[in-house]
N, C-alpha and C positions, 0 to 999 in steps of 0.2 A: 282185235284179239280179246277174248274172255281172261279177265284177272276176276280171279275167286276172292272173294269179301272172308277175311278172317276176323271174328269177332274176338276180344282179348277181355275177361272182366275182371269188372274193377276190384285189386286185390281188398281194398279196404270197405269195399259190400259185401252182406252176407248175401250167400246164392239163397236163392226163392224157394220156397217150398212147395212141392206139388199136393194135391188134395188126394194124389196117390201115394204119395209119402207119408202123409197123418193115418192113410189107413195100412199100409204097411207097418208101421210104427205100432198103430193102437192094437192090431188085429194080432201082433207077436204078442201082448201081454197076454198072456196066461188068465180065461175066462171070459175075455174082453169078444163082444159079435157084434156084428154089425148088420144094422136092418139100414133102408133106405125109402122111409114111409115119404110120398111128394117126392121122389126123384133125390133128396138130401140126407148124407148118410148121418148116422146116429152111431156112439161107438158105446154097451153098458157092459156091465161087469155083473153079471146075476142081477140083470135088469136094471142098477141103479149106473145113473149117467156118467160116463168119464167125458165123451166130449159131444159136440154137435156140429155138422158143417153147417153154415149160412150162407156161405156161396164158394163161388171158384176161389175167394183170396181170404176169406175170414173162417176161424173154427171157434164157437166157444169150449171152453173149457173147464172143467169142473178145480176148484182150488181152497182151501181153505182160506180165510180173511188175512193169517199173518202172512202164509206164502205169497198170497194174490199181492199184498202189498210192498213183498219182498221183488215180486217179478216188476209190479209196475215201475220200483224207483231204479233195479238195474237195466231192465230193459224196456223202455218207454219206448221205443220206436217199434216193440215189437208187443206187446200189450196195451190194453186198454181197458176200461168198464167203460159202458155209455151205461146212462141214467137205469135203463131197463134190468140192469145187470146188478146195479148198486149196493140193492140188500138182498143180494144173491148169493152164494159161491161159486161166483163164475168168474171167467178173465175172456176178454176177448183175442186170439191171436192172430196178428195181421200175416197171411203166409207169403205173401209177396216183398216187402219189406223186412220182415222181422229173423232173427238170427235161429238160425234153425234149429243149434245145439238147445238153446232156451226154449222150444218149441216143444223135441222132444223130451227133456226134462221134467215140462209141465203134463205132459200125457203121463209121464212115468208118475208123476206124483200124483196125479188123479185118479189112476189106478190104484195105488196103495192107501189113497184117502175110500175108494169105495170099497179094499180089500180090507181095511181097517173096522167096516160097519158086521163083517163076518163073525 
């Protein structure tokens, strides 16, 4: 007899992001297009960058240095900078792990940081 596998998740995980959710997200803001130069999308706002995918589970993200550092201390599991990033304005966002509400928060504010240079 066939018993169907019910998966149940975990209430205290955040659900996963899909790289169809960052462009859902990015592509409502208002200005915000999306090219995909090499197959990886890019999201700008009157050409300056709001974010960038680098694969199926990582987006960088455009952030100023006090937000960026605001995002890394509340959500460390879900941001990062690797060295390449450092003296950048970027944040890297883990989409497989990382808490989705803080995800698109960080889109929403990188949009207003590039609607800001208007």
């Amino acid at each position: 007899m066939f018993m169907p596998v019910i998966v149940i998740r975990d209430v205290g995980k955040p659900a996963s992001v899909e790289i169809d959710d960052v462009a859902r997200l990015a592509e409502a803001l208002a200005g915000v297009r999306r090219t995909a130069p090499e197959g990886l999308a890019v999201w700008r706002y009157h050409g300056r960058l709001v974010a960038r995918q680098l694969d199926d589970e990582h987006v960088v993200i455009r952030a100023d240095f006090d937000y960026r550092d605001s995002m890394l201390r509340q959500f460390p599991e879900t941001f990062s900078v690797p060295a390449q990033y450092a003296k950048h304005m970027m944040v890297v966002a883990d989409l497989a792990s990382g808490e989705a509400g803080a995800i698109e928060d960080a889109l929403e504010a990188a949009w207003q940081l590039q609607r800001s240079a208007d």
